[in-house]
ROTOR-792034 format. One record per atom (N, C-alpha, C): residue in three letters; y, x, z. Coordinates in Angstrom, 1 decimal, padded with zeros to 4 digits. Atoms other than C-alpha are relative to their C-alpha. Layout:
BEGIN
+------+--------+--------+--------+
! resn !      y !      x !      z !
+------+--------+--------+--------+
!  ala !      Y !      X !      Z !
...
+------+--------+--------+--------+
END
This chain:
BEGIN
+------+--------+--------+--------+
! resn !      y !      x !      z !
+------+--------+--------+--------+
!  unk !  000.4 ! -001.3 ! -000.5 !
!  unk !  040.8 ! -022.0 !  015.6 !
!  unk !  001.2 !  000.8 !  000.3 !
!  unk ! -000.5 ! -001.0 ! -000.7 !
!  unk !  042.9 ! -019.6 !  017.6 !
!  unk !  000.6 !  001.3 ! -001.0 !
!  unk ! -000.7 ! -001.3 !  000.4 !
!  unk !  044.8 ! -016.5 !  015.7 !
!  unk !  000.0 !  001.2 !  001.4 !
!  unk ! -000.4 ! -001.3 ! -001.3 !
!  unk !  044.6 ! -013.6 !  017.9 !
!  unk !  000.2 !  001.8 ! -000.6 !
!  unk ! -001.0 ! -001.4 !  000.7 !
!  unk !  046.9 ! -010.4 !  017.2 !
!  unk ! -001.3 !  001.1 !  000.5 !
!  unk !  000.6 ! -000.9 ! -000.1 !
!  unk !  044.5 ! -007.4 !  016.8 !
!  unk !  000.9 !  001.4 !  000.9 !
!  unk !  000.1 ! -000.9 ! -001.0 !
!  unk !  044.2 ! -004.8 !  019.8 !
!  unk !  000.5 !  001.2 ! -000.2 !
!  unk !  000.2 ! -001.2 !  000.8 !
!  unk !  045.4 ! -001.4 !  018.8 !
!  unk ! -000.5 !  001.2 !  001.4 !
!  unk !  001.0 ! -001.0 ! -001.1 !
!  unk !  043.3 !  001.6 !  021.1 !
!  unk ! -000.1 !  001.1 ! -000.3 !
!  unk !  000.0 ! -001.4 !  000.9 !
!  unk !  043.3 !  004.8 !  021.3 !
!  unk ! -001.3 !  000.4 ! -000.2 !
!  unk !  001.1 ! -000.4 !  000.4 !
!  unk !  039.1 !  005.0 !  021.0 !
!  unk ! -000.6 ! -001.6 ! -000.5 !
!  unk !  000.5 !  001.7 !  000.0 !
!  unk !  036.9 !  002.2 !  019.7 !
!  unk ! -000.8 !  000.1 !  000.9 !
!  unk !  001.1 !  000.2 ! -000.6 !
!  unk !  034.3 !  001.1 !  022.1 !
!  unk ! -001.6 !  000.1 ! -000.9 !
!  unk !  001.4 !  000.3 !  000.9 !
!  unk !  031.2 !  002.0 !  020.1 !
!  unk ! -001.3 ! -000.3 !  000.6 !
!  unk !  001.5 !  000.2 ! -000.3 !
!  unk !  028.6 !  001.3 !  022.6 !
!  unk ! -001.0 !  000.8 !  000.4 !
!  unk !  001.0 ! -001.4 ! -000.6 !
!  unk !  027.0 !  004.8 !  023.2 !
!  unk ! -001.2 ! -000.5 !  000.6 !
!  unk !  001.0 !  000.1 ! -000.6 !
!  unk !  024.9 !  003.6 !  025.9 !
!  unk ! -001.2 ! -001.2 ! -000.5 !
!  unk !  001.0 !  000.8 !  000.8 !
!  unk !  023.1 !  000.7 !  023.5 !
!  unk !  000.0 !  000.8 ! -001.4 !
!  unk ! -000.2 ! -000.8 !  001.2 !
!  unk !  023.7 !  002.6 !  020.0 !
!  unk !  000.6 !  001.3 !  000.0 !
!  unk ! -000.4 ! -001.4 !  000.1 !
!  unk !  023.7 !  006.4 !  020.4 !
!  unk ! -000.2 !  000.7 ! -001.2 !
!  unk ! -000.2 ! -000.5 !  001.8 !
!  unk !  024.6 !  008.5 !  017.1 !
!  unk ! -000.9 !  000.7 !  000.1 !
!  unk !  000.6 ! -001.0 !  000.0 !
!  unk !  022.0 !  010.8 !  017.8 !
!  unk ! -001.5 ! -000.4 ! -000.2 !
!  unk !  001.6 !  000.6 !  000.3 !
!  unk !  018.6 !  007.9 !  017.4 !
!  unk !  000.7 ! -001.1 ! -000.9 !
!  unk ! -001.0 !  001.7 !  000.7 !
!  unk !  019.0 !  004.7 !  014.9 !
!  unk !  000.1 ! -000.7 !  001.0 !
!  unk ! -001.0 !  000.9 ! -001.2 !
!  unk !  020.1 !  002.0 !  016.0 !
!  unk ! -001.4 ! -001.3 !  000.8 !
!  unk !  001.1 !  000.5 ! -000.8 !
!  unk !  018.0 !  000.2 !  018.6 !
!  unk !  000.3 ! -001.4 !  000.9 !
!  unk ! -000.6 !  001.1 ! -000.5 !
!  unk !  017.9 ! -003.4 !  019.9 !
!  unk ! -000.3 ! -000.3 !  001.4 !
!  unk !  000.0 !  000.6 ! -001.5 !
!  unk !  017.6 ! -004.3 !  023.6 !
!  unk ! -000.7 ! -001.2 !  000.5 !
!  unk !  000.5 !  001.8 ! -000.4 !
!  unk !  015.3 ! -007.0 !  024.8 !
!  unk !  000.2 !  000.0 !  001.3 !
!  unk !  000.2 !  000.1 ! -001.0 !
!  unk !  015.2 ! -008.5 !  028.3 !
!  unk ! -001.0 ! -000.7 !  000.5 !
!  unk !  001.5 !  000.7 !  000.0 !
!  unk !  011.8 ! -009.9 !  028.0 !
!  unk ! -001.0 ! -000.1 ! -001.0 !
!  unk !  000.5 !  000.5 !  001.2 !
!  unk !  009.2 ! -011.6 !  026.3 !
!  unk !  000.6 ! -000.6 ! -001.4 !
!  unk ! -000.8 !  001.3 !  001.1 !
!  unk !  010.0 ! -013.3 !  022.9 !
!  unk ! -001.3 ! -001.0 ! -000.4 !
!  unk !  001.2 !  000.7 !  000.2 !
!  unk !  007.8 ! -016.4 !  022.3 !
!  unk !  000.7 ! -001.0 ! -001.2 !
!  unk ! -000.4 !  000.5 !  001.3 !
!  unk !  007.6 ! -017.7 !  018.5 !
!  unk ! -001.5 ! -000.8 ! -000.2 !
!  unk !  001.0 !  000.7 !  000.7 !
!  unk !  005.5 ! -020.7 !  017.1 !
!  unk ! -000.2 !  000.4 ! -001.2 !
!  unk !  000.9 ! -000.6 !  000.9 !
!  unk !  003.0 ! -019.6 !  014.7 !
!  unk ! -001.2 ! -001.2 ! -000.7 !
!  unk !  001.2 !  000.7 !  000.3 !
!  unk !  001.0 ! -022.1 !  012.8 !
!  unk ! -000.1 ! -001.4 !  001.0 !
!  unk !  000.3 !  001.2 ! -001.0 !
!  unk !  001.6 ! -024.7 !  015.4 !
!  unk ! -000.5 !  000.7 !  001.7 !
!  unk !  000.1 ! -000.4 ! -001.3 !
!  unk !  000.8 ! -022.2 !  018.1 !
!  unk !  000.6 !  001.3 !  000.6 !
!  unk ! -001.2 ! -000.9 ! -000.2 !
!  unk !  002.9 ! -020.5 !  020.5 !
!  unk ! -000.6 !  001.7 !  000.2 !
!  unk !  000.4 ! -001.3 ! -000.5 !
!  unk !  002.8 ! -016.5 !  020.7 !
!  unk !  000.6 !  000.6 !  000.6 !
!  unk ! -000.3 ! -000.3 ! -000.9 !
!  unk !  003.8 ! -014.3 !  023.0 !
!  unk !  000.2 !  001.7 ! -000.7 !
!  unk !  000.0 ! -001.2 !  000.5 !
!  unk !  005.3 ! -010.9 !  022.0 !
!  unk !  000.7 !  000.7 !  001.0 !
!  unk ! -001.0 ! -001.1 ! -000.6 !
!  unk !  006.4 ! -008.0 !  024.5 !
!  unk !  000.4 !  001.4 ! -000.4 !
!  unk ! -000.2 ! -000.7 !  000.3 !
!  unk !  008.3 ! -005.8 !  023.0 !
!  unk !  000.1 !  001.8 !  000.9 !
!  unk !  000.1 ! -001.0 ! -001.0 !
!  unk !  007.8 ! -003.3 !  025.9 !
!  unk ! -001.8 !  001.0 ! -000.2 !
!  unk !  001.4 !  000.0 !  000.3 !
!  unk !  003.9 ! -003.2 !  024.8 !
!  unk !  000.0 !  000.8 ! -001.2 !
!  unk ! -000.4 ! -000.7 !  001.3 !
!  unk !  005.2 ! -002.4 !  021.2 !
!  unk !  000.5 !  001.8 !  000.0 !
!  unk ! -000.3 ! -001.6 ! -000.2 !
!  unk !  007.2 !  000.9 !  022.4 !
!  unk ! -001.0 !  001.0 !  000.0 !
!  unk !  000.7 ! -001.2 ! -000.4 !
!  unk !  004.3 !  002.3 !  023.8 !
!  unk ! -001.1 !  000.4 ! -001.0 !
!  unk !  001.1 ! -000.6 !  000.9 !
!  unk !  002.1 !  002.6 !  020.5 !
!  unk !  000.8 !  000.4 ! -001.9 !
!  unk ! -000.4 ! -000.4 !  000.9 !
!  unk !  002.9 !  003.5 !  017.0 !
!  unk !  000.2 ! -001.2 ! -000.8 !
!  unk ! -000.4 !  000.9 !  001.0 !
!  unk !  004.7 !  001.0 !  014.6 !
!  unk !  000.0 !  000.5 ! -001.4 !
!  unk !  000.6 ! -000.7 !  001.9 !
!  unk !  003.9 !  001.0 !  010.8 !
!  unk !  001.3 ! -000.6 ! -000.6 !
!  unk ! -001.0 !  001.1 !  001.0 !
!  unk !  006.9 ! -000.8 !  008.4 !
!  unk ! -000.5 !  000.6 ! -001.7 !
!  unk !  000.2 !  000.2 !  001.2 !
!  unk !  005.7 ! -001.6 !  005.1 !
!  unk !  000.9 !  000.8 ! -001.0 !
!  unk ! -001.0 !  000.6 !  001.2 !
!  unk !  006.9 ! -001.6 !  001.9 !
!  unk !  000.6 ! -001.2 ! -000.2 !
!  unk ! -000.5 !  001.3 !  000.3 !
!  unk !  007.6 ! -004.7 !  001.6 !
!  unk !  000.9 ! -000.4 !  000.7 !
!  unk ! -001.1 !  000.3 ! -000.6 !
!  unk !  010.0 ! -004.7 !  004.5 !
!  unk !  001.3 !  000.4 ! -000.6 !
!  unk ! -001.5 ! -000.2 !  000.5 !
!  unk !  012.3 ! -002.9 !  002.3 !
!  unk !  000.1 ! -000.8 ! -001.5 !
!  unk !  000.0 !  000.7 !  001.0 !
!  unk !  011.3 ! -004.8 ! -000.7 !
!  unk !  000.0 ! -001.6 ! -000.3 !
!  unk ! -000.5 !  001.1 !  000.1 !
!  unk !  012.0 ! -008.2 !  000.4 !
!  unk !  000.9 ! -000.3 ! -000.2 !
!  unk ! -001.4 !  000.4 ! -000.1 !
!  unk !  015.5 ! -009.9 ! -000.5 !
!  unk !  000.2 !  000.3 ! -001.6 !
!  unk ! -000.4 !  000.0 !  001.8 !
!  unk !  017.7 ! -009.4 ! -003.4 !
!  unk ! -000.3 !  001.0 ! -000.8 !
!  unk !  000.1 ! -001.0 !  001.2 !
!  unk !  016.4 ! -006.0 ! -004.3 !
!  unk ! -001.7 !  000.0 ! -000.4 !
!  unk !  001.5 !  000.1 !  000.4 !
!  unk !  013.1 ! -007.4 ! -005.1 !
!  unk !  000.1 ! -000.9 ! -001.0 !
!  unk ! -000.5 !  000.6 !  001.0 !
!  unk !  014.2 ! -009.1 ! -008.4 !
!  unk !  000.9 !  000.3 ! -001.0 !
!  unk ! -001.2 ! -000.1 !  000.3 !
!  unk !  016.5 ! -008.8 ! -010.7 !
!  unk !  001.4 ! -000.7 ! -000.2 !
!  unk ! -001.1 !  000.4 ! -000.3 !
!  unk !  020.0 ! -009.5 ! -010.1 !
!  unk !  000.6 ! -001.5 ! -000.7 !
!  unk !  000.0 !  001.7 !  000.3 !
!  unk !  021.3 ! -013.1 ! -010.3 !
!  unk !  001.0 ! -000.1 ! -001.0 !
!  unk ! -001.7 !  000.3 !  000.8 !
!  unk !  023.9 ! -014.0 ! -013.3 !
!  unk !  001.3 ! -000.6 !  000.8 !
!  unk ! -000.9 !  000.7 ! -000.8 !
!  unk !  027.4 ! -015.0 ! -012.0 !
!  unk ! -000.2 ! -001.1 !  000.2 !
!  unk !  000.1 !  001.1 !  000.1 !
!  unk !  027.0 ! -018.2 ! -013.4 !
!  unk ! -000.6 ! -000.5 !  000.9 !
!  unk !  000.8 !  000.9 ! -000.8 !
!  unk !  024.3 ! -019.1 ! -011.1 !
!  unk !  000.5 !  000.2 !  001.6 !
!  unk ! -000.8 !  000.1 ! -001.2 !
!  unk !  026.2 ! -018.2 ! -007.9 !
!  unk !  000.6 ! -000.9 !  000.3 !
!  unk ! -001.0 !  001.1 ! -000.5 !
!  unk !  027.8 ! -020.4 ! -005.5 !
!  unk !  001.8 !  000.6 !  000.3 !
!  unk ! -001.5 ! -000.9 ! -000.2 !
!  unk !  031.7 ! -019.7 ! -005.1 !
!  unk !  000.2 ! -000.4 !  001.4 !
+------+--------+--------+--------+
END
């Protein structure tokens, strides 16, 4: 792998026009996304999504490591 001497700038590039500080942060599609489900394919346009009201759970914030209690070292990989 390649070393490459870090850039120094006088602004960072932060992207404004995809991530503006002023809404969260928001992803960009350029189409459909099509995911197998059960053996069968779906079809999701996230353009369809924009135009009605989205719910997010509980459980979206309650999946992962803060839905348990925390793992002993021991059982970690290093």
């Amino acid at each position: 792998m390649a070393v490459r001497p870090l850039k120094e700038v006088e602004t960072p590039n932060l992207l404004d026009d995809i991530f503006p500080h002023s809404l969260p942060p928001k992803i960009t599609f350029s189409g459909k996304i099509y995911e197998e489900i059960d053996g069968k394919l779906v079809e999701f346009d996230p353009r369809d999504a924009a135009r009605r009201d989205l719910v997010i759970t509980d459980t979206t914030f309650r999946d992962g490591q803060q839905a348990r209690p925390p793992s002993p070292p021991d059982t970690l990989a290093a």
